[in-house]
VEXMARTOR-288420 format. One line per 5 residues: their letters; for each residue x, y, z of C-alpha. Coordinates in steps of 0.25 Angstrom, whole numbers, plus 5000, padded with zeros to 4 digits. Layout:
a> X,Y,Z  ...
//
This chain:
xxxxx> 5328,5302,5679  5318,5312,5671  5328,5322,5668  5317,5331,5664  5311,5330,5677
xxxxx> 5310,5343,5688  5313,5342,5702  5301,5350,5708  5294,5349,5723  5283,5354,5724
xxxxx> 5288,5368,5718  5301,5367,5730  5311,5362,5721  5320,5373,5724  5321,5375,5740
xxxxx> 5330,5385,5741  5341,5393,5730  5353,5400,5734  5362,5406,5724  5364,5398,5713
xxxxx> 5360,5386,5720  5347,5380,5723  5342,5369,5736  5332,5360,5728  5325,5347,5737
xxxxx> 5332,5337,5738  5333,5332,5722  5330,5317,5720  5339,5310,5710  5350,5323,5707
xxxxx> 5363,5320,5708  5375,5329,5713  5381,5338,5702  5368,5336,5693  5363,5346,5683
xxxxx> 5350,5353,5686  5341,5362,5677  5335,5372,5686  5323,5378,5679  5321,5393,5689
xxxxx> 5306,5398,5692  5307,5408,5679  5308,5396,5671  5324,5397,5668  5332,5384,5667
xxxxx> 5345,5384,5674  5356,5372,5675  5361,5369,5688  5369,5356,5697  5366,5350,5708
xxxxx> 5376,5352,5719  5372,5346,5731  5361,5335,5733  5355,5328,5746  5344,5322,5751
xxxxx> 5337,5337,5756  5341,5346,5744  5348,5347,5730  5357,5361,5728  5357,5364,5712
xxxxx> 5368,5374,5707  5361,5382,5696  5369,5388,5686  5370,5401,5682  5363,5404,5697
xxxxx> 5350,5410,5699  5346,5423,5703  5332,5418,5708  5325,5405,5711  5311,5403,5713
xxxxx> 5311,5391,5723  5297,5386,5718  5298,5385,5706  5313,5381,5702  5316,5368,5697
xxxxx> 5327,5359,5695  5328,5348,5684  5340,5339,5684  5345,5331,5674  5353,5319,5681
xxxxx> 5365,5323,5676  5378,5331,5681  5384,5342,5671  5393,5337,5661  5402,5344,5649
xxxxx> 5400,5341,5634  5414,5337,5629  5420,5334,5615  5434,5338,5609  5426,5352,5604
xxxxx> 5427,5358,5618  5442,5361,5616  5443,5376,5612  5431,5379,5618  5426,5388,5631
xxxxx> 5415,5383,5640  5407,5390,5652  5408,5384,5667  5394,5374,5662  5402,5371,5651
xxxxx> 5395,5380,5641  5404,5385,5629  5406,5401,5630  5414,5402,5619  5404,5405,5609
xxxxx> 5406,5390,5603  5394,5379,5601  5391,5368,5612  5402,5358,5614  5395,5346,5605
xxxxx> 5398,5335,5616  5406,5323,5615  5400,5318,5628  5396,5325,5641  5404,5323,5653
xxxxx> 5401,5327,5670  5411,5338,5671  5414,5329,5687  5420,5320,5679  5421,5306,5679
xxxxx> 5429,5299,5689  5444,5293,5684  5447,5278,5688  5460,5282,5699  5467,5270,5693
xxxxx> 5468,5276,5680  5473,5290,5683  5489,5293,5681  5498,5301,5687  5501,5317,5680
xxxxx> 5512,5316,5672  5518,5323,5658  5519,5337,5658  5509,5349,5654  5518,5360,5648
xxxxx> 5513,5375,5651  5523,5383,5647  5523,5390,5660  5539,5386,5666  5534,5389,5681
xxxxx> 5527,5376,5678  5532,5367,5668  5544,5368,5674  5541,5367,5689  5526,5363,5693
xxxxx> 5524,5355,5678  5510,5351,5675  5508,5338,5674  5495,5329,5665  5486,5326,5674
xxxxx> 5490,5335,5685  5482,5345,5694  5492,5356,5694  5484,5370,5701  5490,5385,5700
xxxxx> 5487,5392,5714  5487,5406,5709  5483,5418,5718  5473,5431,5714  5480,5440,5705
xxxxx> 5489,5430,5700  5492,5426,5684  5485,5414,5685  5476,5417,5673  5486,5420,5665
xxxxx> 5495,5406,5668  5482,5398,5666  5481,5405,5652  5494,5403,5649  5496,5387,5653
xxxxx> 5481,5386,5644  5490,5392,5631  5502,5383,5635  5500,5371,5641  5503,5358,5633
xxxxx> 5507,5345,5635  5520,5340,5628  5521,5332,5616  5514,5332,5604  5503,5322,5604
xxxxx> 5498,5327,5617  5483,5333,5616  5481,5343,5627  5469,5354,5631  5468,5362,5641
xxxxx> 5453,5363,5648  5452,5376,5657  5442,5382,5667  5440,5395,5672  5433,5397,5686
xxxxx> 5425,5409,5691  5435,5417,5682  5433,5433,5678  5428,5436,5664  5442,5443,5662
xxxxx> 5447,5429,5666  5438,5422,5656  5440,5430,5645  5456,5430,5647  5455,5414,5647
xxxxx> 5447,5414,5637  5453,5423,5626  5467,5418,5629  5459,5403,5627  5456,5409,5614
xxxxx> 5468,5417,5610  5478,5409,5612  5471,5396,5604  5472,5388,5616  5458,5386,5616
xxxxx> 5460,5378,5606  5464,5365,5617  5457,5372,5629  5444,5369,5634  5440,5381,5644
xxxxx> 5429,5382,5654  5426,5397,5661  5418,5401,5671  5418,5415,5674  5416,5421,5689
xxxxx> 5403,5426,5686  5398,5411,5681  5389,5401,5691  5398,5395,5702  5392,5383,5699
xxxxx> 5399,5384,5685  5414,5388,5692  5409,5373,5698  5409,5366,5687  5419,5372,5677
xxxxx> 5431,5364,5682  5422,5354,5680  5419,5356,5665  5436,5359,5662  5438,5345,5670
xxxxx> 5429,5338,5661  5431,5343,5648  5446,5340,5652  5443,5325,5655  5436,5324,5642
xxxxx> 5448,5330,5634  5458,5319,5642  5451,5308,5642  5441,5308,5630  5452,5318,5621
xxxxx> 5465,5313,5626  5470,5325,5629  5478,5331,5640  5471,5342,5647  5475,5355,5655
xxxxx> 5463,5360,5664  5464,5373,5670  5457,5376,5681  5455,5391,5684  5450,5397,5695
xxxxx> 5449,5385,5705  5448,5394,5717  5435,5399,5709  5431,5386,5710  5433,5384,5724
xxxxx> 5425,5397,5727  5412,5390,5719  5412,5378,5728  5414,5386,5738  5402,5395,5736
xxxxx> 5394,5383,5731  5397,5377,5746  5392,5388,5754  5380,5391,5745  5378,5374,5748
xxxxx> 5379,5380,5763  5392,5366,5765  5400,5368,5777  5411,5374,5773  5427,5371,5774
xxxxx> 5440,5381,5772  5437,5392,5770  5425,5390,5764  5427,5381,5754  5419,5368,5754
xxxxx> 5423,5356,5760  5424,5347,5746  5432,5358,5741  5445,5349,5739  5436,5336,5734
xxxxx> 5429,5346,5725  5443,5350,5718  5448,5336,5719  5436,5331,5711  5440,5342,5699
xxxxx> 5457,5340,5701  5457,5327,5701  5451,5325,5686  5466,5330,5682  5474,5317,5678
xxxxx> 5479,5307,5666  5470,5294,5666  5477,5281,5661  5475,5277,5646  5470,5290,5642
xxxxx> 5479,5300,5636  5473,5313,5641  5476,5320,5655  5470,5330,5661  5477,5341,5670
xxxxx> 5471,5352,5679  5479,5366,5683  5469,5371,5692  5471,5386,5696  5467,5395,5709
xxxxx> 5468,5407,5714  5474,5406,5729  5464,5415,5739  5474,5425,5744  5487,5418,5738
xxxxx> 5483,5407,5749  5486,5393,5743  5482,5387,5757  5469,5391,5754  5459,5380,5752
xxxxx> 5458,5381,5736  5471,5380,5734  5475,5372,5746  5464,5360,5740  5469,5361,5727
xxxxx> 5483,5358,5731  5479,5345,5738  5473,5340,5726  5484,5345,5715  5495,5341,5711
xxxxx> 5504,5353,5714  5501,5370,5712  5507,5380,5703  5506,5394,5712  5508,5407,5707
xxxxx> 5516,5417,5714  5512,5431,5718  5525,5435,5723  5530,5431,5707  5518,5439,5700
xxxxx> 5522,5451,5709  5535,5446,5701  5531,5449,5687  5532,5434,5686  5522,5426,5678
xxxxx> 5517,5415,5680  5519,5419,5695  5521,5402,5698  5528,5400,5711  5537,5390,5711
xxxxx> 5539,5384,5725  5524,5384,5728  5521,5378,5714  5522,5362,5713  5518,5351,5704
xxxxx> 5518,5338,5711  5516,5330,5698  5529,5339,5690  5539,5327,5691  5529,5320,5685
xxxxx> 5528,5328,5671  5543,5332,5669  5554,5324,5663  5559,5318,5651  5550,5315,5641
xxxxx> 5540,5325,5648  5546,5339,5651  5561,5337,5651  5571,5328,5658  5579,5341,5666
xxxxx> 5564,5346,5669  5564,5341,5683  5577,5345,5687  5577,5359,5683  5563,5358,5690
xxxxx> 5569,5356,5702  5581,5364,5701  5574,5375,5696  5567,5375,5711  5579,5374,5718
xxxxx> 5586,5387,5714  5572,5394,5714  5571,5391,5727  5584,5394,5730  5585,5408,5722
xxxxx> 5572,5412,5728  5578,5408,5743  5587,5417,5742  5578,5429,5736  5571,5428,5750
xxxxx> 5587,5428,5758  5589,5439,5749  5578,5449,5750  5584,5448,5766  5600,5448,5765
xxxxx> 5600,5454,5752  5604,5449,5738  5618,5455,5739  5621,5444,5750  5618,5432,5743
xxxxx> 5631,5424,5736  5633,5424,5722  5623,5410,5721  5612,5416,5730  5613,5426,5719
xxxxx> 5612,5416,5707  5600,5409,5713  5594,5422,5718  5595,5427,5704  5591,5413,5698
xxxxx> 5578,5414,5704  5573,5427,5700  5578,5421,5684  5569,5408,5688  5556,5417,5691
xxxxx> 5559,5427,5678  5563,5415,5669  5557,5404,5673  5543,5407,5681  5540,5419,5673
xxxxx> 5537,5418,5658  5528,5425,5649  5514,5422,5648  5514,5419,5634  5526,5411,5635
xxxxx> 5525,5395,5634  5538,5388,5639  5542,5374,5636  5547,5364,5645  5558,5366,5640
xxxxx> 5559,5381,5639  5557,5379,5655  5567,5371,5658  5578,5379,5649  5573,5391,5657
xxxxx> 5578,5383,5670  5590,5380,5665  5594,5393,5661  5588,5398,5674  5598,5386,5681
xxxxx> 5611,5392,5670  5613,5402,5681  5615,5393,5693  5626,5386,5696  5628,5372,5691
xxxxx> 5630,5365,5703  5618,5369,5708  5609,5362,5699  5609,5350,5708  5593,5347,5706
xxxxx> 5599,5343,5690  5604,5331,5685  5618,5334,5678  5614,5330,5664  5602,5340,5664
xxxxx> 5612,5352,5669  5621,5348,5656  5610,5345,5647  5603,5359,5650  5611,5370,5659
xxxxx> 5610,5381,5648  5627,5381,5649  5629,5366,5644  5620,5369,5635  5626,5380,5626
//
């Protein structure tokens, strides 16, 4: 194919633009997802995709948009190829734009190779299983809803909510345990304010862990085309840092409901028939293409490992965005509003959290050998303290027997000690633990039925000393 080559008909290349996208004839020989030049009636050249292709037309994304098309003499020239992402080791430390452009004042990556940022398919036989543990430093996690290598674990957040701040914060901590291990965090910001950007960006730079990051922005002002393909680009950077650098790799997706409203609008300006709410029909296979690049592959070292985040619409996780996500995760983190009202950060609730791969991660020689029955003893008397602040608030705490009291008390201790934490504050596995097993000090022994015997002697504050 002459890549040089225009695709002009008789001055009617262009039948129709609305928006930022433009209805060419039918295009022979372009392939879906293609990179176009699109050289406008003034003469300017701007880059565009091809986003949908059949036998009567080509739609072409441009990017960066258009303000006005002259029909008859716009052009489009496309290159036979699908838009890809220099890699090398120097794009850690560095901060990139939705196309993959540095903004952060540094020269061009000098590529190792270029890679599609769809991906390349995995052979199914060779993936593993998540397992071994990602510390974060955050006990809500760590210590109840583990992050797991190779696991796609999201936080359903709601408007309002410290999100930002818990991303920031799991960015400056997270690590993987033992010495030799290589680890990088890749993040992406969607449709995000500029107060947004700057605050990842600065604390990026601030706190040096841009040194080990690879972060990718798009601000909410930037082409939705771009908000597209940003995941895209943080996905394959991470790739090639696993399974070229062997490292293991943290992606942090934020926000995907930003996301969600892109395809969406991309949809209705395609005219497609619309499904819930809205919402495209492929939106699940959509997200399902991006979330399942997360895993550990078989004889390479590296893993990659995708917390995705989302704001809920009106706190409703029974909306489409998060209700799709859940079915192709493993497990949610959600924050509570009823907790930030609290005073309580991070505001995680605990029994509408879960990580489905956490038994997975924990254990001897990868948390700690006490780690899964504390977890679940430390769920039991949550649950039952926090039963009894709802008996309470009718009958009255002054009704409740001496242990009702002890629970009662034990669960507001569980939320000021163990849930809530500074921002700044980085707590080991094992700093979570002891905190549970002082919070457990304050029960009575017999009750600690979910724990073996030994660890009871070996770790209850009072055998101790």
């Amino acid at each position: 194919m002459d890549l040089s080559s225009l695709y002009v008909k008789e001055g009617r290349a262009i039948s129709r633009a609305k928006g930022s996208l433009l209805v060419a004839e039918s295009i022979p020989g372009i392939k879906f997802n293609e990179i176009v030049d699109v050289q406008l009636g003034n003469g300017e050249v701007k880059g565009g995709q091809a986003i949908d292709i059949s036998k009567e037309a080509t739609i072409v994304q441009v990017f960066g948009g258009v303000s006005e098309v002259d029909l008859a003499r716009t052009k489009i020239r496309y290159k036979g190829e699908t838009l890809k992402l220099p890699v090398s080791v120097d794009i850690l430390g560095r901060i990139f734009n939705g196309m993959g452009e540095p903004i952060d004042g540094g020269p061009r990556v000098v590529a190792e190779d270029y890679l599609d940022i769809n991906g390349e398919p995995i052979n199914p036989t060779l993936r593993q299983p998540p397992a071994e543990f990602i510390e974060t430093g955050i006990s809500a996690i760590d210590g109840l809803n583990a992050l797991v290598r190779g696991q796609k674990l999201p936080i359903f957040s709601g408007s309002g909510l410290p999100h930002n701040r818990i991303v920031a914060q799991i960015i400056r901590q997270a690590t993987v345990k033992g010495r030799e291990e290589r680890f990088a965090i890749v993040f992406a910001a969607l449709g995000i304010s500029y107060d947004d950007a700057s605050f990842f960006m600065r604390n990026l730079e601030r706190t040096g862990a841009l040194e080990r990051a690879v972060a990718f922005i798009n601000t909410a002002s930037d082409p939705v085309i771009e908000r597209i393909s940003t995941p895209r680009l943080a996905l394959t950077a991470a790739e090639y840092l696993a399974w070229k650098q062997d490292m293991h790799v943290l992606v942090i997706l934020t926000d995907m409901t930003n996301y969600c409203e892109a395809l969406r609008e991309l949809s209705s300006m395609r005219e497609e028939i619309p499904s819930r709410r809205g919402y495209p029909g492929y939106m699940y296979t959509d997200l399902a293409t991006m979330y399942e690049r997360a895993g550990r592959i078989s004889q390479k070292k590296g893993s990659v490992t995708i917390m995705p985040i989302l704001t809920m619409p009106d706190d409703d996780i029974t909306h489409p965005i998060p209700d799709l996500t859940g079915y192709i995760t493993e497990g949610q983190i959600v924050l509570s509003r009823n907790l930030e009202r609290k005073g309580i950060y991070p505001p995680i609730d605990v029994f509408l959290s879960l990580s489905r791969m956490i038994k997975e991660g924990i254990g001897p020689g990868k948390t700690r050998e006490d780690h899964n029955n504390v977890f679940m003893q430390s769920y039991a008397a949550y649950a039952e303290g926090c039963y009894l602040r709802e008996i309470s608030t009718i009958i009255g705490a002054e009704a409740l027997g001496e242990r009702d009291k002890t629970y009662l008390t034990n669960a507001d201790e569980f939320e000021k000690k163990f849930i809530a934490q500074g921002e700044r504050e980085k707590r080991t596995i094992e700093d979570t633990l002891d905190i549970a097993w002082e919070l457990f000090s304050a029960l009575p022994e017999e009750d600690l039925k979910l724990i073996k015997e030994e660890f009871i002697k070996k770790y209850l504050p009072k055998y101790r000393g």
